[in-house]
C-alpha positions in Angstrom: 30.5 25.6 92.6 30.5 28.5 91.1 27.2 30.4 91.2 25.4 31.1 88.1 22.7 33.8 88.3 20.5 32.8 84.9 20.8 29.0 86.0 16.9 27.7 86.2 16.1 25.7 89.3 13.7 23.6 87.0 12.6 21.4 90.1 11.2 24.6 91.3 10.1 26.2 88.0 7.9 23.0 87.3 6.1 23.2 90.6 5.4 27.0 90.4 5.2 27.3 86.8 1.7 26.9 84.9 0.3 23.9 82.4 1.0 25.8 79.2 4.7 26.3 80.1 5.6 22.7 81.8 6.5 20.9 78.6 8.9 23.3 77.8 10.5 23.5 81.3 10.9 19.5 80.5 12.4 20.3 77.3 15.0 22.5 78.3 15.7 20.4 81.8 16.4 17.6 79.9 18.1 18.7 77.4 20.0 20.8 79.5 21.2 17.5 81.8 22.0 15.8 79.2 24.9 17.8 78.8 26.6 16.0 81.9 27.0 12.8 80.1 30.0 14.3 77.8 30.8 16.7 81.5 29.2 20.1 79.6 27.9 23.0 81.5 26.1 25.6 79.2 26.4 29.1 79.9 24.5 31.9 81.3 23.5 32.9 77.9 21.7 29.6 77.8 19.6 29.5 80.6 18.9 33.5 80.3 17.8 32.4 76.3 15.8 29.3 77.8 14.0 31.4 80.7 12.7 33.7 77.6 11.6 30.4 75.3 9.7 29.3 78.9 8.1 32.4 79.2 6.7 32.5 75.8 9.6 35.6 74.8 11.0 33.7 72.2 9.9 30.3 70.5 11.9 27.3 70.2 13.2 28.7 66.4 14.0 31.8 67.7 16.1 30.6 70.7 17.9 28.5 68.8 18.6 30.9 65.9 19.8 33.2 69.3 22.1 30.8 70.2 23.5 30.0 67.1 23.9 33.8 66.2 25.8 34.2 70.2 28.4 32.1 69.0 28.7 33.3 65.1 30.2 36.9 66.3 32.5 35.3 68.6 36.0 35.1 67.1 38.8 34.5 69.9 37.7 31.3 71.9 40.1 28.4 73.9 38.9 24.5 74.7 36.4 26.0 77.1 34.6 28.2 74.8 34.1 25.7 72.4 32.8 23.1 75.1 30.6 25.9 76.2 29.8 26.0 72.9 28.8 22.4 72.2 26.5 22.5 75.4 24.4 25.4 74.5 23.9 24.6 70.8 23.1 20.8 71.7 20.7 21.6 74.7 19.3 24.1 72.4 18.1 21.7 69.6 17.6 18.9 71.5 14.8 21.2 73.7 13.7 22.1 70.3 13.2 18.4 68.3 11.7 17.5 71.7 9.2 20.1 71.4 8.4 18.8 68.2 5.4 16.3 67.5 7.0 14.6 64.2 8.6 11.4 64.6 9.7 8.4 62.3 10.8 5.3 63.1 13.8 4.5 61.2 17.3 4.5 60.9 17.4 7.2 58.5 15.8 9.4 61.1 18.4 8.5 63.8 21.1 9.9 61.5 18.8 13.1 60.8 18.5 13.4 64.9 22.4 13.4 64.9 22.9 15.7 62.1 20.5 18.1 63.8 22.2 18.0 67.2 25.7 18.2 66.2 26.1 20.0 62.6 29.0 22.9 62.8 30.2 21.1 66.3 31.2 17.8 64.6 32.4 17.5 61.1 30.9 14.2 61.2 27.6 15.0 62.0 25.4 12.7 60.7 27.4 10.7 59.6 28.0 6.6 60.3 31.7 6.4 61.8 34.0 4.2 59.3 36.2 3.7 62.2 36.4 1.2 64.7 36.5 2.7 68.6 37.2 1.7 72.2 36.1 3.6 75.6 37.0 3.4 79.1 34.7 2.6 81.3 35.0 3.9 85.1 32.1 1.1 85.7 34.1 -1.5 84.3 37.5 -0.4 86.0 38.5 0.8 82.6 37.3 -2.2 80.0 35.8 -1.3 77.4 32.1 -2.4 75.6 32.5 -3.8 72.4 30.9 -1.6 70.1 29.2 -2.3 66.5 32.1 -3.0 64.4 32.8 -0.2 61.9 31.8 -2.1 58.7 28.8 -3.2 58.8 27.0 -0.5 61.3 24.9 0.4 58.7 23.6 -3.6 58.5 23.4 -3.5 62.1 21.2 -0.6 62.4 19.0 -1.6 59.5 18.3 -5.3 61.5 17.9 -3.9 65.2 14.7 -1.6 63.3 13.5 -4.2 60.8 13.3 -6.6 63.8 11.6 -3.8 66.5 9.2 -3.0 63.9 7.9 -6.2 63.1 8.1 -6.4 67.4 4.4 -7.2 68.7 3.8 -5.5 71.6 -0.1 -6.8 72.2 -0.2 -9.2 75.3 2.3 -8.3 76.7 2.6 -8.0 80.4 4.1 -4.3 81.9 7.5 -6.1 82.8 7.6 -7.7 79.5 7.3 -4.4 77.9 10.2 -3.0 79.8 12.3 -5.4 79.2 12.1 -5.7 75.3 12.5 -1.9 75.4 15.7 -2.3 77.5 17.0 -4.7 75.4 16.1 -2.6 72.1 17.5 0.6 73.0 20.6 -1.0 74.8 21.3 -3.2 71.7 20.9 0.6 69.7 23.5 2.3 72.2 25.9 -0.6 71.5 26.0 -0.1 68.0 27.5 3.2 69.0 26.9 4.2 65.0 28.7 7.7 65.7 32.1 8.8 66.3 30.4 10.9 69.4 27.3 11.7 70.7 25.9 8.6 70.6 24.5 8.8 74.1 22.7 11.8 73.5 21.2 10.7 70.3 20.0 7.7 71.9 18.5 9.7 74.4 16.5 12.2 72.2 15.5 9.1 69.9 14.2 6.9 72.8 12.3 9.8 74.3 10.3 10.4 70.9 10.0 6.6 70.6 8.3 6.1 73.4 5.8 8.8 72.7 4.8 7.6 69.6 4.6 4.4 71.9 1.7 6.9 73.3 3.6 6.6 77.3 4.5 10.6 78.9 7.6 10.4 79.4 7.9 14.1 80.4 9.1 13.8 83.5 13.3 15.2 83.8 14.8 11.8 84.8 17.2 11.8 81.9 18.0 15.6 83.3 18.7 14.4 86.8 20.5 10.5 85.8 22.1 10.7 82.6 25.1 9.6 83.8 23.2 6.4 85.5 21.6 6.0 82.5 24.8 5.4 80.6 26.0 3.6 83.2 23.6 1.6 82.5 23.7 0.9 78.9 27.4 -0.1 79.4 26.2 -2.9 82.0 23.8 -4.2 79.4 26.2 -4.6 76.7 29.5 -5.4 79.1 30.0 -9.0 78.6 34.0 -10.8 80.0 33.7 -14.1 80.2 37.1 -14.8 82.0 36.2 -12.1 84.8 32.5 -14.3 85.0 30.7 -11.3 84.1 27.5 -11.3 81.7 25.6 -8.5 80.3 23.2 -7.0 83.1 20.1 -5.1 81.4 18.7 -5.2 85.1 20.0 -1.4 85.7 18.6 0.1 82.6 15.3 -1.5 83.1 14.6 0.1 87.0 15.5 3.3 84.9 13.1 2.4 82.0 10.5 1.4 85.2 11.0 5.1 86.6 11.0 7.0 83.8 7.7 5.1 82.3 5.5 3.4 85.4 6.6 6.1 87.9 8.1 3.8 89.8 11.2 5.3 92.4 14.2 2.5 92.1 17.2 4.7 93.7 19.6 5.2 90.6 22.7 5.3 91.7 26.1 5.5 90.0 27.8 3.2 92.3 25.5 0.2 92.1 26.2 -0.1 88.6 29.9 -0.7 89.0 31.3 -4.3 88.2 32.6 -4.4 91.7 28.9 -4.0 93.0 28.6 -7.6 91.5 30.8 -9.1 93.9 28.9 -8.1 96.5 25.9 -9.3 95.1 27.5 -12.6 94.7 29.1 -12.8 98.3 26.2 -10.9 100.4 23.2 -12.0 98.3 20.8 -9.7 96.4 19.7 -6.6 99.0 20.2 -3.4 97.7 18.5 -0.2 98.0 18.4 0.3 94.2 15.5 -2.3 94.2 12.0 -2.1 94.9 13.1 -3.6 98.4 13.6 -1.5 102.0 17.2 -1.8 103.1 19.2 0.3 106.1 21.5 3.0 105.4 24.4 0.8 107.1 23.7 -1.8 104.2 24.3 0.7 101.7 27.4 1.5 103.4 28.8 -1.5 102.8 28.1 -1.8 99.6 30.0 1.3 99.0 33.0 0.2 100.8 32.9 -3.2 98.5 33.8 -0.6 95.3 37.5 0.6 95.0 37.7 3.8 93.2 41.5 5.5 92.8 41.2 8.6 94.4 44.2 11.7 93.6 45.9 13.6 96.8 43.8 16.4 95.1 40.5 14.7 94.6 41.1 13.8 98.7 41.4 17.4 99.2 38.3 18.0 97.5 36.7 15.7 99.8 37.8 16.8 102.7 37.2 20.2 102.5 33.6 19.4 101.2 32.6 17.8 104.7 33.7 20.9 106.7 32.1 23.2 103.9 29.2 21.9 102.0 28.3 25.5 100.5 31.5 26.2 99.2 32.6 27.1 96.1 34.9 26.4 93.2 36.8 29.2 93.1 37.4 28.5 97.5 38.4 25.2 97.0 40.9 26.5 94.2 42.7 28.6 97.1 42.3 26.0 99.7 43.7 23.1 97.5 46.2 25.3 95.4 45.3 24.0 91.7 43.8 26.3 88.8 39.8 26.6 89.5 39.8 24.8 86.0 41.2 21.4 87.8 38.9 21.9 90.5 35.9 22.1 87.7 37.2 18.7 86.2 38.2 16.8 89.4 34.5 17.4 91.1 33.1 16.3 87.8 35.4 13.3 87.8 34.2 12.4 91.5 30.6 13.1 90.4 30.7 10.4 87.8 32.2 8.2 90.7 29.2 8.6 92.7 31.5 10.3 95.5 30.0 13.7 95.6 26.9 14.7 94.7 24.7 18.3 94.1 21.7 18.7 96.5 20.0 21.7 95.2 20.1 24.2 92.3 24.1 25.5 92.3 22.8 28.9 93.1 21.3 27.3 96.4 22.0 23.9 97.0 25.3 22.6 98.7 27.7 19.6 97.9 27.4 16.5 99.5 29.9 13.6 100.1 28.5 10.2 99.7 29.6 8.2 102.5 
């Protein structure tokens, strides 16, 4: 990949960095990784604005305002610009309503989260879809979830609030607790309300729930797993009776155990995938995404159980990755002989396979093919 000199190793930065400027480092990580789930990559601009917000050089306000003002005297842009675009202005304000201590628990406030994310990207920002909508799914071998019906998302959305805030959490065991929060934010995905970015919405909102829940969730697991973690909302709300499949909440709750108890459930891609279930069914429940030990040649199999279509270029990809970890985007551009552009999308494609993975900052770190 291509190196980026501004790009924060926030891993690192956390570690190194003091108390006063960790929350921020959070804010920006996550903001920043949630990016991946629609495949953005902000820009240099970004991180070098973020770096200066981290610091204490600019504050939330004035990054943002930065940002916005970067992209105002711009005039000539193509479909990568404006991506670009979309990823810095997004990871911008979400950093900046995560920063913020306000919070109210309603539907009108969802729609005000959205509006704030994606005004001057999307002209319906903000605004409840009046359209009905379908999505491939690579975890469902291209089904799709069926998502709130277009004309009464509205009704929906006032219901699934009405009914959490009447919710009484007192009594309630830990695991309870997770699990009526997995089955409150997954039912809130699934009413998909937006024409896009509903996952990042969801994000931001459950993240500010859950502190006026009074839990610290300021660790970066939605930097480093947003794809798992909508993975894993489609597995909750992926229901096809003929196939013998049911909705499976069990993924989103090992993430909702991680990213509130601590615990370390291995989230990975590939074990959310329908064909994972067959496994389960034929080889019994052992995998290494539970709290259970299991050998590396068990997760080998399961891996093998999961058919992914894989291009002669995607193949090349893979191939030259194992005899060059460290190399980068543009290489693998000569090497393979397509435009450094279809590399960019293809290793992003195999990514959200769970085929190759980033170990490391990209100014460091190396690729890695998941065997």
């Amino acid at each position: 990949m291509e190196k980026n000199p501004y790009e924060i190793d926030f891993e690192e930065y956390i570690r190194h960095t003091d108390a006063s400027k960790k929350d921020k480092t959070f804010a920006w990580s996550t903001a920043i990784g949630l990016q991946q789930v629609d495949g953005l990559k902000p820009s240099s601009y970004l991180y070098e604005t973020a770096k200066k917000n981290i610091e204490g050089e600019l504050s939330f306000d004035e990054a943002k305002n930065l940002i916005d003002s970067y992209y105002e005297s711009r005039t000539a842009r193509n479909q990568d610009d404006e991506r670009t675009e979309e990823a810095d202005k997004v990871s911008s304000r979400i950093a900046q309503i995560l920063s913020e201590p306000s919070f109210n628990f309603s539907p009108s406030h969802l729609i005000a989260i959205h509006k704030r994310l994606f005004e001057g990207i999307f002209k319906f920002a903000g605004k409840i879809r009046d359209y009905d909508i379908t999505k491939k799914e690579w975890v469902l071998n291209g089904d799709t979830v069926m998502y709130g019906a277009s004309f009464e998302l509205k009704a929906a959305l006032d219901y699934d609030f009405e009914m959490e805030r009447n919710f009484k959490y007192k009594g309630l065991s830990t695991d309870e607790i997770i699990k009526h929060i997995t089955f409150f934010v997954s039912r809130l995905w699934q009413i998909h309300a937006f024409g896009e970015g509903n996952t990042r919405t969801t994000a931001v909102f459950t993240i500010k729930y859950l502190r006026s829940m009074g839990y610290k969730v300021y660790n970066d697991i939605f930097a480093q797993n947003s794809w798992y973690f909508r993975n894993a909302l489609v597995r909750a709300n992926y229901k096809n009776i003929k196939a013998g499949i049911e909705e499976n909440p069990v993924y989103l709750e090992r993430f909702f155990r991680n990213l509130i108890l601590g615990k370390n459930n291995e989230l990975k891609n590939r074990y959310t995938h329908v064909d994972y279930d067959e496994y389960i069914k034929k080889f019994g429940e052992n995998d290494k995404s539970s709290e259970k030990n299991q050998s590396i040649n068990d997760t080998a199999k399961i891996t093998q159980k999961i058919t992914v279509k894989i291009t002669v270029n995607q193949q090349k990809i893979i191939d030259v990755i194992k005899e060059n970890p460290f190399i980068t985007q543009e290489e693998l551009s000569s090497i393979v002989g397509i435009a450094r552009l279809n590399i960019n999308k293809n290793m992003k494609k195999l990514q959200e396979q769970g085929i190759i993975k980033r170990v490391g900052a990209d100014k460091n770190g190396h690729w890695e093919v998941i065997e």
